[in-house]
C-alpha positions in Angstrom: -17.9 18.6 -6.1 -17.8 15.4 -4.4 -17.5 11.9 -5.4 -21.0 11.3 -7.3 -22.6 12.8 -10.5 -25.7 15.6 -11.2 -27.7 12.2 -10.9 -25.8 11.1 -7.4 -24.6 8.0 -9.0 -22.4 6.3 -7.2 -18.4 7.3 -8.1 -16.6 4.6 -10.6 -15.2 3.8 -7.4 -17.6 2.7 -5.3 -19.1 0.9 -7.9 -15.8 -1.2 -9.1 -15.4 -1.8 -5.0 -19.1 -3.7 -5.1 -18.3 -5.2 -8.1 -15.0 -6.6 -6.7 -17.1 -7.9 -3.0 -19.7 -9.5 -5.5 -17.3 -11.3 -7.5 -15.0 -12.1 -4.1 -18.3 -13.8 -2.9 -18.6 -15.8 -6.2 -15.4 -17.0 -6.2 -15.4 -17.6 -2.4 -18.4 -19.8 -3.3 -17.6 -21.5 -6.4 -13.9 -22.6 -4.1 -15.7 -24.3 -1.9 -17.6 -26.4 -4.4 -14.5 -27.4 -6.0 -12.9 -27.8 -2.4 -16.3 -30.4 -1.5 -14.6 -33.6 -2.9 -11.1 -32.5 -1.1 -9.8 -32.3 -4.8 -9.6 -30.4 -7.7 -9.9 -32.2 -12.1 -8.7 -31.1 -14.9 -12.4 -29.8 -16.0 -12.8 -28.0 -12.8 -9.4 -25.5 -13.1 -10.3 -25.4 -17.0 -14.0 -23.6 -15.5 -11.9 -21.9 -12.7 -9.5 -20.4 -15.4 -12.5 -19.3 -17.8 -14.3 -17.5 -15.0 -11.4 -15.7 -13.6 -10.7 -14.3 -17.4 -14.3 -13.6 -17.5 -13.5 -11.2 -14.2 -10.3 -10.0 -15.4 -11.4 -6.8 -14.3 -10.3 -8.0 -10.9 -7.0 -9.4 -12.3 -4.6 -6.9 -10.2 -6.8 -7.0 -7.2 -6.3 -10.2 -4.1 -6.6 -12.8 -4.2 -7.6 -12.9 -8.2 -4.0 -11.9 -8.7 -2.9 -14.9 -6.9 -5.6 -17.3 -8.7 -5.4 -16.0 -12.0 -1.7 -16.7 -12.2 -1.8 -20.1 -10.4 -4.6 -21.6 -12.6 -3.0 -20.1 -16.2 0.9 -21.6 -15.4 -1.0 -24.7 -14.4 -3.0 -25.0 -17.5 -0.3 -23.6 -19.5 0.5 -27.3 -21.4 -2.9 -28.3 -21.3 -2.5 -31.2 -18.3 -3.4 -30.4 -14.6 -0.6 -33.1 -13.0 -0.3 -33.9 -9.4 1.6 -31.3 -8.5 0.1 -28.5 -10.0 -3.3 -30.1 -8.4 -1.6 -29.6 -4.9 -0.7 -26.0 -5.5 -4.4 -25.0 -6.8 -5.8 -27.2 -3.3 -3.9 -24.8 -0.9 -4.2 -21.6 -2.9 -8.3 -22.5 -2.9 -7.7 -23.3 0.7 -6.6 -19.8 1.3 -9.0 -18.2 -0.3 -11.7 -20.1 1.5 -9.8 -19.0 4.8 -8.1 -22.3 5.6 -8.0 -26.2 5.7 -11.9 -26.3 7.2 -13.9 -23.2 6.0 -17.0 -24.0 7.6 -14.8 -23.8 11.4 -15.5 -20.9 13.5 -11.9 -19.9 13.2 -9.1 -21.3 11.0 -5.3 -21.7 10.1 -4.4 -18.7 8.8 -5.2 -18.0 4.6 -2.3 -18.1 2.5 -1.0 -14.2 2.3 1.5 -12.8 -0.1 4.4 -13.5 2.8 7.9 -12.5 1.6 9.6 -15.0 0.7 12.4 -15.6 2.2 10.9 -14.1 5.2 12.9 -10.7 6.0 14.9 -9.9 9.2 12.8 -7.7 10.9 14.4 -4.1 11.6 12.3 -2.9 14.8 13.8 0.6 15.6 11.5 3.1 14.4 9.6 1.4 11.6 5.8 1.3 11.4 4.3 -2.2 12.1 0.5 -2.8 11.4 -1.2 -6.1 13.0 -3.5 -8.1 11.4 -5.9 -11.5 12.4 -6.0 -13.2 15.3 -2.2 -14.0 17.1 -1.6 -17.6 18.6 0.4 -16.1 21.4 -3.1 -14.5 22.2 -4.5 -10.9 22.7 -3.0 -8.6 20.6 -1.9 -6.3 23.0 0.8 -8.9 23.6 2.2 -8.6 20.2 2.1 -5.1 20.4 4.0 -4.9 23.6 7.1 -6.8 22.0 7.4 -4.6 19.2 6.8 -2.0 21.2 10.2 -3.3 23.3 12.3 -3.4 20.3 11.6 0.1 19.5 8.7 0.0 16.8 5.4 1.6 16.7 2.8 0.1 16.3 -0.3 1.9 14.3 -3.9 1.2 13.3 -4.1 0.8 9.2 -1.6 0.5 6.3 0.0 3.7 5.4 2.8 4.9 2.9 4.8 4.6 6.2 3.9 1.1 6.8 7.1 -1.3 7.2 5.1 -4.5 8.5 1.8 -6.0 7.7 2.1 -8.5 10.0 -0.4 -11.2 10.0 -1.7 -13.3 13.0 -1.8 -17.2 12.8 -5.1 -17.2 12.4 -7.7 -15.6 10.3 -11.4 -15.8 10.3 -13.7 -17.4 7.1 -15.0 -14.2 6.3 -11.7 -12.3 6.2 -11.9 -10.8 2.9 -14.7 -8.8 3.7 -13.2 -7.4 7.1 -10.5 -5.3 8.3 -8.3 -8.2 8.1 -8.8 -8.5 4.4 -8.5 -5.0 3.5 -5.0 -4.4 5.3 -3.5 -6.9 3.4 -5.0 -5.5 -0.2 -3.6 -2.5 1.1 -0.5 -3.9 1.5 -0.6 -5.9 -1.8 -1.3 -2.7 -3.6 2.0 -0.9 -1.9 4.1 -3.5 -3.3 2.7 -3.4 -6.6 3.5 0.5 -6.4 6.2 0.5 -4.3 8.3 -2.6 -4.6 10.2 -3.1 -1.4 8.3 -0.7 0.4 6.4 -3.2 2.9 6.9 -6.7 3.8 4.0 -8.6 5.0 5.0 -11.3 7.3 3.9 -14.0 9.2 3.1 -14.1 13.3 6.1 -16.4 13.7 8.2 -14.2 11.6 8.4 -11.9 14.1 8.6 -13.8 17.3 11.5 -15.5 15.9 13.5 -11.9 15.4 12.9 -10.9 18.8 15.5 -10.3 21.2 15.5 -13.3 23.7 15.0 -12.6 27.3 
């Protein structure tokens, strides 16, 4: 019984999960020595793309999954131009946790937003809140969904309608609540497609009834 083995090994798991945070530090740390210089070479996304297939492993889990494929199309003809450069600088950005990673708090990382953002159906659907809101405590987010009939509840379910993510997000977000709701909600999609949309604090301000 239980999740562990005769020899209380830890379950497959646990162990992938540690695996995953080691490697989530590793490529936290190897962004920001790319990010140093403000810009990122042709030999530096060649060694980004041959570490991320060496962690393949982690292919389907965030943000590899939104590396991995950024870094491969880029490569794909064998030149990094300028505007593939600028797409690989804001997705690093992201997974650093914004424009300055070494501020206290930052712009909020790049999430998996829907794209175009969805008009936001408030009666009755589950919303879950995540990283710090501009508009300020979260209470007050919570109080104008609350007002347009939705509920609003503590972690990502199967009944989850909205992620919603706050403007901004702290440097250590991926190993935080903040993080893991959105992995959550990654994961739904995968499974589920249409079954969640994860959108943006301005996303839902701008669908609220005006006063």
């Amino acid at each position: 019984m239980g999740t562990t083995g005769g020899n209380n090994a830890p379950s497959p798991a646990i162990t992938f999960r540690r695996r995953l945070d080691r490697s989530v530090d590793e490529l936290i740390g190897l962004c920001r020595g790319i990010l140093a210089d403000g810009e990122i070479n042709q030999s530096e996304a060649e060694f980004l793309l041959d570490w991320l297939h060496r962690h393949r492993e982690f292919s389907n889990s965030f943000p590899f999954n939104v590396l991995y494929g950024r870094v491969e199309a880029a490569l794909s003809d064998g030149v990094l131009d300028q505007e593939e450069q600028k797409d690989l600088l804001e997705k690093l950005h992201s997974v650093v946790g914004g424009e300055h990673w070494d501020a206290s708090a930052s712009r909020a990382i790049w999430a998996p937003f829907d794209n175009p953002s969805p008009v936001i159906q408030f009666p009755r659907n589950d919303f879950v809140l995540t990283g710090k809101f501009a508009i300020g405590p979260r209470f007050k987010m919570e109080s104008f969904i609350s007002m347009e009939g939705g509920y609003v509840k503590n972690s990502v379910t199967q009944n989850t309608r909205y992620l919603v993510i706050g403007t901004f997000g702290s440097r250590d977000w991926m190993h935080s609540s903040y993080g893991r709701k959105i992995e959550a909600a990654v994961a739904m999609q995968s499974q589920r497609p249409n079954s969640i949309s994860i959108v943006s604090e301005e996303c839902i301000l701008g669908c609220l009834t005006p006063l």
